[in-house]
C-alpha positions in Angstrom: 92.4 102.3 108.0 94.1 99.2 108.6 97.2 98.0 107.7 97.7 95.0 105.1 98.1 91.8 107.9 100.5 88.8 106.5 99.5 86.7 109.3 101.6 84.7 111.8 100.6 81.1 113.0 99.2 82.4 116.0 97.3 85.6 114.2 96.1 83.7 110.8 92.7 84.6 110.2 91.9 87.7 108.1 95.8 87.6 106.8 97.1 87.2 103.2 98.4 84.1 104.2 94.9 82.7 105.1 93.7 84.3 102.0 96.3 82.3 99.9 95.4 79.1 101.9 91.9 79.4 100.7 92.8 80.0 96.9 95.0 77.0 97.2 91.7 75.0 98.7 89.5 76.5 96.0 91.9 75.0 93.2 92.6 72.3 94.5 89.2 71.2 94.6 88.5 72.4 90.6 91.7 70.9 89.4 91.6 67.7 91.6 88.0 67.5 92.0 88.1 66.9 95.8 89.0 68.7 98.7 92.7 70.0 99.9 93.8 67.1 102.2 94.0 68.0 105.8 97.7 66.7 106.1 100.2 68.9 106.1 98.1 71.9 106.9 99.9 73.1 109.8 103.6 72.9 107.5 100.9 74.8 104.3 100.2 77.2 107.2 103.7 78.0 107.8 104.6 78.7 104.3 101.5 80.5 103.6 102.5 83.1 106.5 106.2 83.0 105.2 105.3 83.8 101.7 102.7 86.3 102.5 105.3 88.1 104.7 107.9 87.8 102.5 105.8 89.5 100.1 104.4 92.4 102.2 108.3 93.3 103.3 109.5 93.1 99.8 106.3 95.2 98.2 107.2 97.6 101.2 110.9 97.8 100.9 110.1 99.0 97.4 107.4 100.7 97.2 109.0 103.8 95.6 109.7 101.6 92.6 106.4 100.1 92.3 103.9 102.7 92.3 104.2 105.1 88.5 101.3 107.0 89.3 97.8 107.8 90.8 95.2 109.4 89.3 92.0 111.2 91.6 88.7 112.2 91.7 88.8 115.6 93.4 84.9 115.9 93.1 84.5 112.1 95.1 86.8 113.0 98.1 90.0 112.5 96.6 89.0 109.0 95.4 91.8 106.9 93.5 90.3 106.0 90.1 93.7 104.5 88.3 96.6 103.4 89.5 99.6 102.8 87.3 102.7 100.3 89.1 105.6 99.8 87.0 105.4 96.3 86.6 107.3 94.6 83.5 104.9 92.3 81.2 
């Protein structure tokens, strides 16, 4: 299985950055009723990849405080069926 990708400039598609950058088009549009400009898209591309490995190092750095618990289905190869993270509301 592979690992979670944040994406770099040079590596972008199939990351979370690219991911976010196409949420961001998506309500753009619906908001603003027109599509995300093109300018600036290389400076969205850098943030997007920041953010998105920001994110991945932080989730990963604590991980131990995140996930509360994991429940499986022994009978469908050990397949996860709930998953509790200890996130405040």
């Amino acid at each position: 299985m592979a690992g979670l990708k944040a994406g770099t400039s040079a590596d972008f598609s199939g990351s979370l950055a690219e991911a976010i950058e196409q949420a961001l088009a998506k309500e753009w549009q619906t908001v603003k009723g027109s599509a995300l400009p093109g300018d600036g898209s290389d400076d969205r591309k850098l943030l997007w990849v920041a953010v998105a490995n920001g994110l991945l190092n932080y989730l990963k750095a604590n991980q131990n405080d995140i996930l509360t618990s994991i429940t499986l289905d022994s009978s469908a190869a050990n397949t996860v069926t709930a998953l509790e993270l200890n996130v405040p509301e």
